[in-house]
C-alpha positions as CSV (number, residue, x, y, z in Angstrom):
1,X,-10.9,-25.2,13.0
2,X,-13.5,-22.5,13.8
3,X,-12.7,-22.9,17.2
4,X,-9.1,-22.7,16.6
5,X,-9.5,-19.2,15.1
6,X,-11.5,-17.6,17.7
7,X,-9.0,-18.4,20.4
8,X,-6.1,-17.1,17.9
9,X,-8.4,-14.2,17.3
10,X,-8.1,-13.6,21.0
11,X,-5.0,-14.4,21.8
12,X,-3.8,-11.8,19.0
13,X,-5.7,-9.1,20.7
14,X,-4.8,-9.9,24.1
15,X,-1.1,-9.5,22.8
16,X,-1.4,-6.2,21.2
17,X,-2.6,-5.1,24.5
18,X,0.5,-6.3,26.7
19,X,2.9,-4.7,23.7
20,X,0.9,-1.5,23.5
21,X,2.3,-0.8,26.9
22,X,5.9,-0.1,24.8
23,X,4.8,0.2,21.6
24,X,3.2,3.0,20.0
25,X,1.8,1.6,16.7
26,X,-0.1,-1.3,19.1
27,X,-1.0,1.5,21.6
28,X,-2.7,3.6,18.5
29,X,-4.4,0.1,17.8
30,X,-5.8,-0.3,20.8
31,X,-7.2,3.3,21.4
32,X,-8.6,3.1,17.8
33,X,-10.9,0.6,18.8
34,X,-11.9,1.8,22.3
35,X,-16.0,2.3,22.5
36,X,-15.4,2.1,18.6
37,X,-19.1,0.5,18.5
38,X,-20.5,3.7,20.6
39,X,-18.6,6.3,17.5
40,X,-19.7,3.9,14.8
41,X,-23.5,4.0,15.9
42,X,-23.4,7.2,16.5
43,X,-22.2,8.7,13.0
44,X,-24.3,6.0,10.8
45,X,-27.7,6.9,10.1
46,X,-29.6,3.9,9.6
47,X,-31.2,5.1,6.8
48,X,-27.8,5.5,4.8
49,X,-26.9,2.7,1.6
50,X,-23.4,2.4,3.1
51,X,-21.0,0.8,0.3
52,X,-18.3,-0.7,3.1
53,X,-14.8,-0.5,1.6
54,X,-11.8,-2.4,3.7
55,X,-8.4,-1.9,3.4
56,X,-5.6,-3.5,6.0
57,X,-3.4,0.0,6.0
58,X,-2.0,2.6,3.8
59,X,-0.6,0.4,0.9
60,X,-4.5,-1.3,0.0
61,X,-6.4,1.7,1.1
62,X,-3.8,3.7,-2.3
63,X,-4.7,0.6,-3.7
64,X,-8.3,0.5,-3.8
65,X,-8.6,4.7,-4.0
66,X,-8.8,4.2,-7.8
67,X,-12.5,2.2,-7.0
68,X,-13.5,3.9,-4.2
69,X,-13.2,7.4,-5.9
70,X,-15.2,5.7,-9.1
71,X,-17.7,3.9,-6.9
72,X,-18.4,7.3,-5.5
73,X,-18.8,9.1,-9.3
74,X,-21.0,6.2,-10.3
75,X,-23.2,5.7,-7.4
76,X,-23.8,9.3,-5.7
77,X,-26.7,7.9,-3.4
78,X,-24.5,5.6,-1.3
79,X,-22.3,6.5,1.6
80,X,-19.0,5.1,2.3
81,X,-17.6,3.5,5.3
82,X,-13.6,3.0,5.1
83,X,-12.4,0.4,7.5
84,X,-8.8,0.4,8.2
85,X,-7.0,-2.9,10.4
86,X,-3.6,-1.0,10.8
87,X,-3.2,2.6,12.7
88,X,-0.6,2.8,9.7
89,X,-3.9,3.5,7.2
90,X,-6.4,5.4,9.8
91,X,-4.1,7.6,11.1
92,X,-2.4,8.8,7.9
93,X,-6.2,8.5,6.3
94,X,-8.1,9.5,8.8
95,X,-9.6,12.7,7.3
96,X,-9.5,11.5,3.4
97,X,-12.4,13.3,2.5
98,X,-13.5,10.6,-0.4
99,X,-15.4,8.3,2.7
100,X,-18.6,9.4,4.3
101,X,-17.1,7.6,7.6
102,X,-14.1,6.6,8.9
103,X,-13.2,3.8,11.2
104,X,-10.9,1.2,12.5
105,X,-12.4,-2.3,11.9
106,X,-13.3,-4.2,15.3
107,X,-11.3,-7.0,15.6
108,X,-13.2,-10.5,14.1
109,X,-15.0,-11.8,17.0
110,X,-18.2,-13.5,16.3
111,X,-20.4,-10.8,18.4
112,X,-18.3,-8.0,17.0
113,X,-19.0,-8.6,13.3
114,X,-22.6,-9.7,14.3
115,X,-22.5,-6.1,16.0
116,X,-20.6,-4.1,12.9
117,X,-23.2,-5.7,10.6
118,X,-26.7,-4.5,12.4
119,X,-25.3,-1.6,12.9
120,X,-23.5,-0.2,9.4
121,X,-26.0,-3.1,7.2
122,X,-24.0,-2.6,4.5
123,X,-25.3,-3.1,0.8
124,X,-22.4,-4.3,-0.9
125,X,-19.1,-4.6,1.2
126,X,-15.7,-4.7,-1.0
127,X,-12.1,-5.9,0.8
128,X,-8.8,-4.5,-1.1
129,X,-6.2,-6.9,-2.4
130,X,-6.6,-9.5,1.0
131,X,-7.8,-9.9,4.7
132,X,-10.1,-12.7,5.0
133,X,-11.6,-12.4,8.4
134,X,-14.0,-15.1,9.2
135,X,-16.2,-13.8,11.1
136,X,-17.1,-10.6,8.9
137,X,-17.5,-12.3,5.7
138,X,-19.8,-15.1,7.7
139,X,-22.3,-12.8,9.3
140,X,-22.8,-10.7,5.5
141,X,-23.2,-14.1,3.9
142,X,-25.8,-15.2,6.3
143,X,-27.5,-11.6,5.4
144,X,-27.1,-12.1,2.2
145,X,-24.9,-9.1,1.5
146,X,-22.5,-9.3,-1.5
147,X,-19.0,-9.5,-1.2
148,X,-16.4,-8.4,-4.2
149,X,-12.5,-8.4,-3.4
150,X,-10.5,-6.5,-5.7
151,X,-6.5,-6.6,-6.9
152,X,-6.5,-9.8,-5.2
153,X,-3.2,-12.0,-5.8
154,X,-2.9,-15.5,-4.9
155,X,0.3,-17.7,-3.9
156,X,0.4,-21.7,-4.6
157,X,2.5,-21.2,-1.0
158,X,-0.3,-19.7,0.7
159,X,-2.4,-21.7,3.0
160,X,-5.6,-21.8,1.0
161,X,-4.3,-24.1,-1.7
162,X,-2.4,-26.4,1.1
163,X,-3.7,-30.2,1.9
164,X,-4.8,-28.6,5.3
165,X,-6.5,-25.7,3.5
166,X,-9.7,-26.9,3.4
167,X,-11.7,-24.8,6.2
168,X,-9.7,-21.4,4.7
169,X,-10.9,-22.3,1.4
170,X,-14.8,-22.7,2.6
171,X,-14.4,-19.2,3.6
172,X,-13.3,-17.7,0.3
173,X,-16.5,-19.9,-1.3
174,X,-18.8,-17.2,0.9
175,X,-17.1,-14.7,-1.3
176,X,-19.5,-13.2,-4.4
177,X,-16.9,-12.5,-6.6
178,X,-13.1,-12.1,-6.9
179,X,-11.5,-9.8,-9.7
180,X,-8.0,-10.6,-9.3
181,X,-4.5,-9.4,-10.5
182,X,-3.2,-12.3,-12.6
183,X,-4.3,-15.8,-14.4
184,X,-2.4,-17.6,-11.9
185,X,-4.5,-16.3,-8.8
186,X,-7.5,-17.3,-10.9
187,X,-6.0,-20.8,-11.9
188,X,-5.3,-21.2,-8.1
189,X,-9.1,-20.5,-6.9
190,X,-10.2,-22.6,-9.3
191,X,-8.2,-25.4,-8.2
192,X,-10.1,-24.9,-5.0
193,X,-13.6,-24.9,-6.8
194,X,-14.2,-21.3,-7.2
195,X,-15.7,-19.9,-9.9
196,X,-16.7,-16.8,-9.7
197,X,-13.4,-14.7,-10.8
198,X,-12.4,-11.5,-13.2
199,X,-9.0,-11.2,-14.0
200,X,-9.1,-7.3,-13.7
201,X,-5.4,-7.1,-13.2
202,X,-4.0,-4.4,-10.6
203,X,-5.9,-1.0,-9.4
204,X,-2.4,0.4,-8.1
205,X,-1.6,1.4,-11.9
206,X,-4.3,3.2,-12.1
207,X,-3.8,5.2,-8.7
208,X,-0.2,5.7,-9.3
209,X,-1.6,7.0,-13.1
210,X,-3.8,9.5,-11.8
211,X,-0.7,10.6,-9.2
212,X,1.0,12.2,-12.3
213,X,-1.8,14.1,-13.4
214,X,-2.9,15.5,-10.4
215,X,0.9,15.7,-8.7
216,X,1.4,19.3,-6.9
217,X,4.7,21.0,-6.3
218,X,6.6,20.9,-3.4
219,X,8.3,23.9,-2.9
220,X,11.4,23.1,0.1
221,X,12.0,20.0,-2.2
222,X,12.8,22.2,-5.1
223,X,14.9,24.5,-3.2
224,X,16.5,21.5,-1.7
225,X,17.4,20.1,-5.2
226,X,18.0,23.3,-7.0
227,X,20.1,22.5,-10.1
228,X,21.2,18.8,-9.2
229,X,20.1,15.4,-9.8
230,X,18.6,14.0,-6.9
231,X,18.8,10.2,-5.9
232,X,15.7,9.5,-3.7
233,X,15.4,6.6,-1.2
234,X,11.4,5.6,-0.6
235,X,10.1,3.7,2.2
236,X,13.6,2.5,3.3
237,X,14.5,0.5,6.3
238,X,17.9,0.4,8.2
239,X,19.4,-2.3,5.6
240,X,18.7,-0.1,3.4
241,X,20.2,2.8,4.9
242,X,23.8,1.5,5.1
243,X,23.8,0.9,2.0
244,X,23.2,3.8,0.5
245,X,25.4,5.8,3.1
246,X,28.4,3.5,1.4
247,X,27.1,5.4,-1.7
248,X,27.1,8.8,-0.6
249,X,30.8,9.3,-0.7
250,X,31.3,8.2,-4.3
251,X,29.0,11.1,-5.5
252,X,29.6,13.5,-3.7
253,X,28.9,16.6,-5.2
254,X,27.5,14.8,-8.3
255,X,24.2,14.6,-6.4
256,X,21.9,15.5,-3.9
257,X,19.4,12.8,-1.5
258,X,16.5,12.3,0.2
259,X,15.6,10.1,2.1
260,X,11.9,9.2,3.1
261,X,12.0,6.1,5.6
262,X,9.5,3.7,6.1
263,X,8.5,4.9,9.6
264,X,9.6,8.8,10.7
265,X,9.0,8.3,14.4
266,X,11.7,10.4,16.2
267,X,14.2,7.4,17.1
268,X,14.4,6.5,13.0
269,X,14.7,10.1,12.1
270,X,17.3,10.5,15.1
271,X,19.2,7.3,13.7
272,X,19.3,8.2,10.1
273,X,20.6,11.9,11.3
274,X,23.7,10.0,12.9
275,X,24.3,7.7,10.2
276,X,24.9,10.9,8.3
277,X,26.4,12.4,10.5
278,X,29.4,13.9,8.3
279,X,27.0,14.9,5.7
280,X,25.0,18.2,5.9
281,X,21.0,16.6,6.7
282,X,18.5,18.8,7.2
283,X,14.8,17.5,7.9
284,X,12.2,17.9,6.0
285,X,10.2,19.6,8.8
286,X,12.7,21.9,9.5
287,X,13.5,23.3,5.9
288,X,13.0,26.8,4.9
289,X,14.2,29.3,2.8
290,X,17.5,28.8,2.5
291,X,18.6,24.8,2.5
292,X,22.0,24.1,3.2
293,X,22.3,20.4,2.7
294,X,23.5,17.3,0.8
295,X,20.8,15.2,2.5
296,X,17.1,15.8,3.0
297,X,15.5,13.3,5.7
298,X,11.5,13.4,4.9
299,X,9.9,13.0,8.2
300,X,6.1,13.1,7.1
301,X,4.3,10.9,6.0
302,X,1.4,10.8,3.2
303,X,3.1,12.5,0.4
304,X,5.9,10.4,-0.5
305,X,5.0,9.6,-3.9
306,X,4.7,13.0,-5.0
307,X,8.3,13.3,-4.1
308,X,9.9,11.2,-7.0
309,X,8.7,13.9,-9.7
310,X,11.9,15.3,-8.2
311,X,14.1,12.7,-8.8
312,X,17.0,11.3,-11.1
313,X,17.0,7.8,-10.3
314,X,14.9,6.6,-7.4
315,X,15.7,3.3,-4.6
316,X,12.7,1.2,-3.0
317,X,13.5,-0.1,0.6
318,X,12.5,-3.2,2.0
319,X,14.3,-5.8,-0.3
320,X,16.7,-6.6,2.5
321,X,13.8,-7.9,4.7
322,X,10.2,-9.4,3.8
323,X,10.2,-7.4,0.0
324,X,10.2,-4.3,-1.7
325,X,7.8,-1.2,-0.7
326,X,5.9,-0.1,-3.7
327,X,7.9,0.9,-6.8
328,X,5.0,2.0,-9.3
329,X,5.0,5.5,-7.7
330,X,8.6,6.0,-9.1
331,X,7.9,4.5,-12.1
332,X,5.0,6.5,-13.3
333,X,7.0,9.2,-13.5
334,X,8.9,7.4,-15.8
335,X,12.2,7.1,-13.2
336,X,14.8,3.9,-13.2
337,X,14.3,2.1,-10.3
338,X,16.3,0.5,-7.9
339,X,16.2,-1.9,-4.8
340,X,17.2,-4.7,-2.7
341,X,17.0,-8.6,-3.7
342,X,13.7,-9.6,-2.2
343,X,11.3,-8.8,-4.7
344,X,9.9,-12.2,-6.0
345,X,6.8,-11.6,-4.6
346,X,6.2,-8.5,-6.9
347,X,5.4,-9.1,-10.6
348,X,5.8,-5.5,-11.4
349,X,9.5,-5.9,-10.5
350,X,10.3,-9.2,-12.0
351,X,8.7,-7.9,-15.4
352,X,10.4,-4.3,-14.8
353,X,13.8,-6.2,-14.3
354,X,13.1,-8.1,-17.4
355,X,12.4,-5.7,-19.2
356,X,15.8,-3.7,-17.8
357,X,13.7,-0.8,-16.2
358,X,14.7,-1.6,-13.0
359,X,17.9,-3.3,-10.9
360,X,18.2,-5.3,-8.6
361,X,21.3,-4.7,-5.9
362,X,22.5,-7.0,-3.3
363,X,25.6,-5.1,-2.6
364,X,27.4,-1.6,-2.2
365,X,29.6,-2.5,-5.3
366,X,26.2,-2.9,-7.5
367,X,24.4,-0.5,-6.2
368,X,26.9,1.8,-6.9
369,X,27.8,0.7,-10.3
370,X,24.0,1.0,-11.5
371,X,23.7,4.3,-9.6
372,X,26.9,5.7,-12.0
373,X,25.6,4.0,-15.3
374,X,22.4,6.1,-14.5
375,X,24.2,9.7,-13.9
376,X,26.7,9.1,-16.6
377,X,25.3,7.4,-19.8
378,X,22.3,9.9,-21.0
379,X,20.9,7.6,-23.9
380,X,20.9,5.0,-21.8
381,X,18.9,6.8,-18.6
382,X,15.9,7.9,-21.2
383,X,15.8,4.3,-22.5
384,X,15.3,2.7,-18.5
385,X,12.8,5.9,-17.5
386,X,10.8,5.3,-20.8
387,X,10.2,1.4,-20.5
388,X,9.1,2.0,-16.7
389,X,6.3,4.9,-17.6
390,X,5.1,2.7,-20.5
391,X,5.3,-0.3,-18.3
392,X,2.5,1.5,-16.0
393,X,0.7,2.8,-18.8
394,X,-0.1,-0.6,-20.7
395,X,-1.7,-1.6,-17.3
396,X,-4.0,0.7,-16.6
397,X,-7.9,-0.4,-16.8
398,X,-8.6,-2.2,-13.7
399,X,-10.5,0.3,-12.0
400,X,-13.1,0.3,-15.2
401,X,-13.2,-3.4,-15.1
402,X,-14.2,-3.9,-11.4
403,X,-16.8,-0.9,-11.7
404,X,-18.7,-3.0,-14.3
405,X,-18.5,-5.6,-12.2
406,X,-19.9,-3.8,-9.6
407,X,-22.4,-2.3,-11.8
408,X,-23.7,-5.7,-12.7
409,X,-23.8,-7.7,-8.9
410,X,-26.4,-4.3,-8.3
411,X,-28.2,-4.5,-11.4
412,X,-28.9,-8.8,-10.9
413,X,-29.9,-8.1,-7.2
């Protein structure tokens, strides 16, 4: 099986090189990593205690911030080293001034992590929420470097826990200890024989928490909204799109939109701009004084979840294709949330639509339906916008959890 990974390892890299010819996220992914070995040796100083923090993009590195902001407050005589896998974390992350250093992650080849490990010698490495590469978490076993991985979740579906598993689960046994979001990701790893397990529950309440206290203004937004309501449409994909442009029409007037998609490259903007075509759109990059528009098209990235302080009722993307984008930004600010029908996968959305905080739509006709119940019934918009912020609220604490964890793994080395 070992050998069957290194030649997919391989094979995945020599693929992102033929598709970076045409595609700018894999060219970024390549470039990343050119002479990455030559910048890494030449930024670390040997002498450093480097605390290695990994996070596969943007979504785990605002997951793991809580920790990485606490690890730095606790432990002042350690630098960090940030790993990213994605160009959708380092480039949007790239300057975040809470890391020492800032990389891409070399991909997992045997002499690559045996080279990342010489060089950075970390003294504790932690991996947000998932990525188990093989390689990496070999060579710091065999040097005896602990290993935590934090807001883990685990899936009876995934291939861990299948009758062919049994290679994949070795590799989480080299692991020092898992503090995971749920009892049933820690049932699950037990199942597999491993023991050594927190249920910590999920660090991304506590970064979306400490959004709201430290949220700044955004001045064109405000301008933008003026006295309206403002429906706001996060991390939304073309599906998502069309159906929302269906919604448009019937409140018209009654409210204003933005729209902050998923990826603002100039061909998405450019196609959300002719969707809209017989609305007035202005771009976020292009407002100023004076805003003359129904529609604002957010074509930045990085700031998005400061946006829904601004909004009435706010709309997730994603749930027409592989789920929904993250939803606890909204609801920290205590906003009724909306979005499409693949979101099984989320436990904050199936206990938020239990609860009735948020709604699933599968259709124009729903979507439009909640969307009016919102704007129209007052009593009934505080109740939804209440029973999301104390939703986020109750689950705050991770953060504290893992750092005492932490705390200990040091103290009994």
């Amino acid at each position: 099986m070992s050998f069957l990974y290194q030649i997919a390892i391989y094979a995945y890299s020599l693929l992102i090189g033929i598709v970076s010819f045409f595609n700018n996220k894999a060219k970024q992914w390549i470039a990343g990593r050119k002479n990455i070995f030559n910048k890494i040796a030449g930024r670390i100083d040997s002498r450093d205690k480097i605390a290695w923090f990994h996070a596969a993009s943007l979504g785990e590195f605002e997951q793991g911030r809580p920790v990485i902001e606490a690890f730095r407050q606790h432990f002042p005589g350690y630098k960090i080293l940030l790993t990213f896998f994605s160009p959708s974390g380092y480039e949007i992350r790239k300057n975040y001034e809470g890391a020492d250093y800032i990389f891409y992650l070399p991909i997992d080849t045997k002499r690559n992590a045996k080279r990342f490990i010489e060089i950075v010698n970390p003294e504790i490495a932690v991996f947000i929420k998932y990525e188990f590469w093989f390689n990496y978490l070999k060579e710091l076993y065999k040097n005896d470097i602990p290993v935590i991985v934090i807001s883990a979740i685990f899936r009876k579906e995934q291939h861990f826990f299948k009758w062919y598993g049994g290679w994949f689960g070795k590799m989480l046994k080299t692991i020092t200890c898992f503090f995971v979001q749920n009892e049933n990701s820690k049932k699950l790893l037990n199942s597999i024989g491993i023991e050594n397990i927190t249920v910590s529950g999920d660090t991304r309440f506590d970064r979306v928490s400490a959004i709201v206290k430290n949220v700044k203004s955004f001045p064109s937004v405000e301008r933008f909204a003026g006295d309206k309501k403002v429906f706001l449409a996060g991390s939304t994909w073309p599906q998502d799109e069309e159906l929302i442009h269906r919604l448009v029409s019937g409140f018209d007037g009654k409210m204003k939109f933005i729209i902050a998609p998923h990826e603002i490259h100039k061909d998405r903007i450019d196609s959300i701009v002719k969707l809209f075509s017989e609305c007035k759109t202005v771009r976020y990059s292009e407002t100023g004084e004076n805003i003359d528009a129904d529609i604002l098209i957010i074509d930045g990235m990085g700031f998005l979840s400061g946006l829904y302080q601004y909004c009435h009722i706010a709309y997730i993307g994603g749930g027409f294709g592989k789920g929904i984008h993250n939803i606890l930004e909204a609801a920290t600010f205590g906003k009724p949330v909306i979005f499409g029908p693949e979101y099984d996968k989320f436990q904050e959305a199936k206990d938020l639509v239990k609860l009735k905080g948020a709604f699933p739509v599968s259709t124009s006709k729903q979507l439009t339906e909640i969307t009016g119940k919102l704007l129209n019934d007052h009593q009934y918009y505080n109740e939804t916008g209440k029973i999301c912020r104390n939703y986020v609220e109750r689950k705050t604490g991770a953060t504290s959890i893992i750092m005492k964890g932490i705390a200990r793994i040091f103290r009994d080395r």
